[in-house]
DRENDRENMAR-408472 format. One record per residue: residue number from 0; x, y, z of N, C-alpha, C, CB in turn. Coordinates in steps of 0.2 Angstrom, whole numbers, plus 5000, padded with zeros to 4 digits. Each point is the difference from the previous one (the first is absolute). Last residue first. Glycine has a CB too. Layout:
<tidos>
TIDO / NUM / X / Y / Z / X / Y / Z / X / Y / Z / X / Y / Z
...
</tidos>
This chain:
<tidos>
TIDO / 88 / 5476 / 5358 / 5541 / 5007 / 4995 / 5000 / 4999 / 4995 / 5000 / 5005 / 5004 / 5006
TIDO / 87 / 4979 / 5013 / 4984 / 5008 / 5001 / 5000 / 5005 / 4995 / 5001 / 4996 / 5009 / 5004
TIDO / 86 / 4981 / 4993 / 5002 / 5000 / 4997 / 4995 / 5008 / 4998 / 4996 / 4987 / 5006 / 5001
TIDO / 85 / 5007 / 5008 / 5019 / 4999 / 4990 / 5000 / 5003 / 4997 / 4995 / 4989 / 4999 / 5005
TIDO / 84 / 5009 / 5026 / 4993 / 5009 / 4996 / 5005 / 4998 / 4992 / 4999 / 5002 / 5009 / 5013
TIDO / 83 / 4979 / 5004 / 4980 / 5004 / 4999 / 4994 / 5008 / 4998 / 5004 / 4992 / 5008 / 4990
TIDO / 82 / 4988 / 4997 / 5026 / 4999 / 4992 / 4994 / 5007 / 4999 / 4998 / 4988 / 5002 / 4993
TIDO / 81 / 5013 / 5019 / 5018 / 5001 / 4993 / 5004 / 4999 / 4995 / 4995 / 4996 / 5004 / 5012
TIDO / 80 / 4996 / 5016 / 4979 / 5009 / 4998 / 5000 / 5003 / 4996 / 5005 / 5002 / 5011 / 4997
TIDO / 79 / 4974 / 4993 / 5001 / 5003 / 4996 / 4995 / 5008 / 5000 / 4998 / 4989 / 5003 / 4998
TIDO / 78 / 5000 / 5007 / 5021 / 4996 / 4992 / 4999 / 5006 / 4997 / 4992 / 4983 / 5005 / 5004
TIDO / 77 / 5017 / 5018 / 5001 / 5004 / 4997 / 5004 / 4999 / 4994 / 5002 / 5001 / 5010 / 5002
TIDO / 76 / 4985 / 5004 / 4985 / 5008 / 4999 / 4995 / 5003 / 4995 / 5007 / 5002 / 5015 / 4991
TIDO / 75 / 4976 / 4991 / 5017 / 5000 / 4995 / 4995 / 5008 / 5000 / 4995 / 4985 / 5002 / 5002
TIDO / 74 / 5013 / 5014 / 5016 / 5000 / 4991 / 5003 / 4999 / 4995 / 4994 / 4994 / 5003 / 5011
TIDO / 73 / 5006 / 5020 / 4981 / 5006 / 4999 / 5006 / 5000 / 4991 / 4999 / 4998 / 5013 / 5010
TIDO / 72 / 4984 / 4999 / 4985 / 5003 / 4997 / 4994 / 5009 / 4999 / 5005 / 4991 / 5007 / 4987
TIDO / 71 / 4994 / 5000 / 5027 / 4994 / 4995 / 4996 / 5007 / 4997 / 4995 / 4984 / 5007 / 4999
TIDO / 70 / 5022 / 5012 / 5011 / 4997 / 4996 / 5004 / 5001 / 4994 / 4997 / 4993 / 5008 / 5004
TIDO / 69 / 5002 / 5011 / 4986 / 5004 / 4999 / 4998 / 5005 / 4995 / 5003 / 4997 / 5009 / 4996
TIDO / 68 / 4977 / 4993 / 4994 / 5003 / 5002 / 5007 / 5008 / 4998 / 5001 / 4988 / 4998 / 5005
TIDO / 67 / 5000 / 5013 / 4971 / 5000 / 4991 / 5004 / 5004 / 5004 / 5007 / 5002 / 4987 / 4988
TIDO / 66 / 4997 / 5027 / 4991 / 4995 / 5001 / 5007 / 4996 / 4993 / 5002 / 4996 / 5014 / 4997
TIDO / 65 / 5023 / 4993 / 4988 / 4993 / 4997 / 4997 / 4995 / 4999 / 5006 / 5006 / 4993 / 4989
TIDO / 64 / 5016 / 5018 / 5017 / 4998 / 5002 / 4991 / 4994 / 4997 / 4997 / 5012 / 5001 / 4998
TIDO / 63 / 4996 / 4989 / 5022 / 4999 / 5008 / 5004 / 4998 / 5004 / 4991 / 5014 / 5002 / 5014
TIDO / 62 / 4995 / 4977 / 4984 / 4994 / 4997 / 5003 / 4996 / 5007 / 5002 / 5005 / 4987 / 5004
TIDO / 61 / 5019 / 5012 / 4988 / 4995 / 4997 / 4994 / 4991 / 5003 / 5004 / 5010 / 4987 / 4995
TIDO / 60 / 5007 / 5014 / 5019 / 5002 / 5005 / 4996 / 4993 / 5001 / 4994 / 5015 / 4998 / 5002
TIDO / 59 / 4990 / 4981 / 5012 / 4997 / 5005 / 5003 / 4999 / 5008 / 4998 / 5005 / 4992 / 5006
TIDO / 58 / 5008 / 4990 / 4983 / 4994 / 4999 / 4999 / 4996 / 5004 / 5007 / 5003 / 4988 / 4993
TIDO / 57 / 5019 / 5017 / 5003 / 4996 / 5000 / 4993 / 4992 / 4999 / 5002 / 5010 / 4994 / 4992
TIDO / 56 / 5006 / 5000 / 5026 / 4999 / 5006 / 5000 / 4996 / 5004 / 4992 / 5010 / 4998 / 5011
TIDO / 55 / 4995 / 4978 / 4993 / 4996 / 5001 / 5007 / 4999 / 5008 / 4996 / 5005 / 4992 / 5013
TIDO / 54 / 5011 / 4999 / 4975 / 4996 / 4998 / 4999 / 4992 / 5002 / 5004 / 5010 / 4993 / 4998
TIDO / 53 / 5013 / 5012 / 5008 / 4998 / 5003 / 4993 / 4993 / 4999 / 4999 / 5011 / 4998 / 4993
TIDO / 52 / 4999 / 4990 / 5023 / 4998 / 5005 / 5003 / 4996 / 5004 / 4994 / 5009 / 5000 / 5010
TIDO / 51 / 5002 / 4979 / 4986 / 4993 / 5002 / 5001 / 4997 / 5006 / 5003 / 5001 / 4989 / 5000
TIDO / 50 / 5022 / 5010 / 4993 / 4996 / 4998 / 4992 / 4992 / 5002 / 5003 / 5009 / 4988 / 4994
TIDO / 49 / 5008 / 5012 / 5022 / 4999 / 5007 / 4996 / 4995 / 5001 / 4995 / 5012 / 5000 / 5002
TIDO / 48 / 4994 / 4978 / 5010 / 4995 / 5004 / 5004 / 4999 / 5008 / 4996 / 5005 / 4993 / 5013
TIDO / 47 / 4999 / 4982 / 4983 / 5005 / 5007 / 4995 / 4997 / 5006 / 5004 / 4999 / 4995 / 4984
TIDO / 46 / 5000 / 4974 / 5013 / 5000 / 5007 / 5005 / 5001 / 5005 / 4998 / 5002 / 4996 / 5008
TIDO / 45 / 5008 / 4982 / 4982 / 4991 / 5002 / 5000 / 4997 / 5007 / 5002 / 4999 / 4988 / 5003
TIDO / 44 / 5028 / 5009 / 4991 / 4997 / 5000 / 5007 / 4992 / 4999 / 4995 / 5010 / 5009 / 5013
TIDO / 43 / 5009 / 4985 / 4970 / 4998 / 5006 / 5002 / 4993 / 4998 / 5006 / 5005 / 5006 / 4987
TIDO / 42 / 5010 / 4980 / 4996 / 5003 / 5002 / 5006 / 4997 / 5006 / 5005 / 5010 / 4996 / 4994
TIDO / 41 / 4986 / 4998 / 4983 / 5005 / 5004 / 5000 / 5001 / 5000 / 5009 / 4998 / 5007 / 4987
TIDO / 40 / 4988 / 4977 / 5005 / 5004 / 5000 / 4994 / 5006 / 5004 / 5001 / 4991 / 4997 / 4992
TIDO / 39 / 4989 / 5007 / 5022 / 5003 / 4992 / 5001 / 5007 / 4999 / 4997 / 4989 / 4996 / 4999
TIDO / 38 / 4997 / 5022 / 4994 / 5001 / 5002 / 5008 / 5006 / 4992 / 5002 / 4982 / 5007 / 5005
TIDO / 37 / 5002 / 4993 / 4976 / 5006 / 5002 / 4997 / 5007 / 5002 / 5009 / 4991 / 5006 / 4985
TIDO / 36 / 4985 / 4983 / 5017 / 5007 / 4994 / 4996 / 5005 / 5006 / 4997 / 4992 / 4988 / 4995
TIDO / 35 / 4992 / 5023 / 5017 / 5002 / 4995 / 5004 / 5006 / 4995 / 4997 / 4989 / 5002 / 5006
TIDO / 34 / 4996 / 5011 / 4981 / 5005 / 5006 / 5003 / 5005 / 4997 / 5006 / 4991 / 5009 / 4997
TIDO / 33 / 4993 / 4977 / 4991 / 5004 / 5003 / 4997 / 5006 / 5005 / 5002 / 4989 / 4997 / 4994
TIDO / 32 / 4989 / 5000 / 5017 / 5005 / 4993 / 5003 / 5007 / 5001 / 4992 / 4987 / 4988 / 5008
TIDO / 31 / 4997 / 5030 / 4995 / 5004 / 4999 / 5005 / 5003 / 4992 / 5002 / 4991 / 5010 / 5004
TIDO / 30 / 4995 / 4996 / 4978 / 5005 / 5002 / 4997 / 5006 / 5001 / 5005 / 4992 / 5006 / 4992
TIDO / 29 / 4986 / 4981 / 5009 / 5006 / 5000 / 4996 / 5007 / 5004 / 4998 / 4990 / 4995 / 4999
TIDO / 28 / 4991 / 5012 / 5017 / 5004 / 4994 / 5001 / 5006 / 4996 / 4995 / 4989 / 4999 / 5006
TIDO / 27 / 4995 / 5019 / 4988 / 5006 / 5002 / 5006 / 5003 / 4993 / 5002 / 4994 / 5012 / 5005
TIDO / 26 / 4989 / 4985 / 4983 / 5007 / 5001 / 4995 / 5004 / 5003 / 5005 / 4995 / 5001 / 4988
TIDO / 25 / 4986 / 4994 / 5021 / 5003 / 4992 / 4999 / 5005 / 5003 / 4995 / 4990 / 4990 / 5003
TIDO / 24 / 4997 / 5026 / 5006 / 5004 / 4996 / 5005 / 5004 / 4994 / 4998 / 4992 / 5004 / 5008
TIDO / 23 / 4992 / 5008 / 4977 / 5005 / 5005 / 5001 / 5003 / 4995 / 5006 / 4993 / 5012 / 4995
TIDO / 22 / 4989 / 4978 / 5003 / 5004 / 4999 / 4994 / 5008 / 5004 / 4999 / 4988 / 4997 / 4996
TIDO / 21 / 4995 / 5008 / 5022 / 5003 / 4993 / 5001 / 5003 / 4996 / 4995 / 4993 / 5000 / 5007
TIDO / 20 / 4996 / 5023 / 4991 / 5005 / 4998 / 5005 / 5003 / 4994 / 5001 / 4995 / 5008 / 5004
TIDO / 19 / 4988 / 4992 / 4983 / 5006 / 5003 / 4996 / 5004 / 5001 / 5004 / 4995 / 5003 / 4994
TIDO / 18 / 4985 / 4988 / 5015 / 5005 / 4998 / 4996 / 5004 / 5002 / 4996 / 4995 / 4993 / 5002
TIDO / 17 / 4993 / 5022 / 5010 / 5003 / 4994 / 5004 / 5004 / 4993 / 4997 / 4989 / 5005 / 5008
TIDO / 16 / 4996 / 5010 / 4982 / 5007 / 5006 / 5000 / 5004 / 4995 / 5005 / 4995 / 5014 / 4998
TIDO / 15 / 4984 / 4978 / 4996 / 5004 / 4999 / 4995 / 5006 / 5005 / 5000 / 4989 / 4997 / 4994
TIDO / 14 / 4994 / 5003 / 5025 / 5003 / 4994 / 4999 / 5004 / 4998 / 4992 / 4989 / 4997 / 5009
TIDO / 13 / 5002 / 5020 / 4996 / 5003 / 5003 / 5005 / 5003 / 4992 / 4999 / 4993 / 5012 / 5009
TIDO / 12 / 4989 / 4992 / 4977 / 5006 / 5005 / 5000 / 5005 / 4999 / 5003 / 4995 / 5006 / 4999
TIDO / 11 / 4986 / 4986 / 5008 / 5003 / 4994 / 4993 / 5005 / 5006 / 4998 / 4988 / 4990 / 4993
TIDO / 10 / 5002 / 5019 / 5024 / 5003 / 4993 / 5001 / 5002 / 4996 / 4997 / 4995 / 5002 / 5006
TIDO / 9 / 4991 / 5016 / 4987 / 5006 / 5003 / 5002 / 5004 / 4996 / 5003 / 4995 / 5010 / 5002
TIDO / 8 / 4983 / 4982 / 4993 / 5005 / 5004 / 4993 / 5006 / 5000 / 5001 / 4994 / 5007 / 4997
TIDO / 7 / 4992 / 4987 / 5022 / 4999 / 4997 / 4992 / 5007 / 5001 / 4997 / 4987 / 5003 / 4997
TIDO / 6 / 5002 / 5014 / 5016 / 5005 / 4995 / 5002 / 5003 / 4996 / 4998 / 4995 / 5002 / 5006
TIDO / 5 / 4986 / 5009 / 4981 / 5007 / 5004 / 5000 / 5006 / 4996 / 5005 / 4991 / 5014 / 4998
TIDO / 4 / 4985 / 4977 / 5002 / 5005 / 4999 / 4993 / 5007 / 5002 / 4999 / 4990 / 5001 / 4996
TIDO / 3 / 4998 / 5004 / 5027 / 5003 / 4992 / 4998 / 5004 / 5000 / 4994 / 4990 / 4995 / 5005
TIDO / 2 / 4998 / 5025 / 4995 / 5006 / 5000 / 5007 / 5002 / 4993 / 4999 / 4994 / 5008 / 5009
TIDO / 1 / 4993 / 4999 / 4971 / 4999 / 5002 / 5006 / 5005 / 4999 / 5003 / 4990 / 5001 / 4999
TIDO / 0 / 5009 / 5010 / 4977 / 5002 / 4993 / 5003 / 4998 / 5001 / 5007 / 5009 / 4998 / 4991
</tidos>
């Protein structure tokens, strides 16, 4: 395959793991506003700083074990624990 074809290729890859990430985001979503109506029901703060620190510190753990920048996954878990507060209150 030459250089374009193989670019090609690897881009319709890269573009089909991309929406799975974004499908994978829309059940995280669901399951975070769920966690928000039980949060609600029992009176319980949106915020959990312990919960997200947990959080933060897995996916940096995670990311050093599959040789992603740990960095990288950092900011991106920490994107999304800000969403799931919005989504929260």
């Amino acid at each position: 395959m030459n250089s374009p074809e193989e670019i090609g290729r690897l881009r319709g890859e890269l573009d089909k793991l991309t929406e799975k990430f974004i499908e994978l985001l829309s059940v995280r979503d669901k399951l975070v506003m769920r966690i928000g109506e039980e949060k609600k029901k029992s009176e319980v703060q949106v915020q959990d700083p312990d919960r997200e620190k947990d959080i933060i510190e897995r996916a940096e753990k995670t990311a050093l074990e599959k040789g992603v920048d740990p960095a990288y996954a950092k900011e991106l878990v920490e994107l999304m624990v800000r969403h799931g507060r919005r989504l929260q209150r």
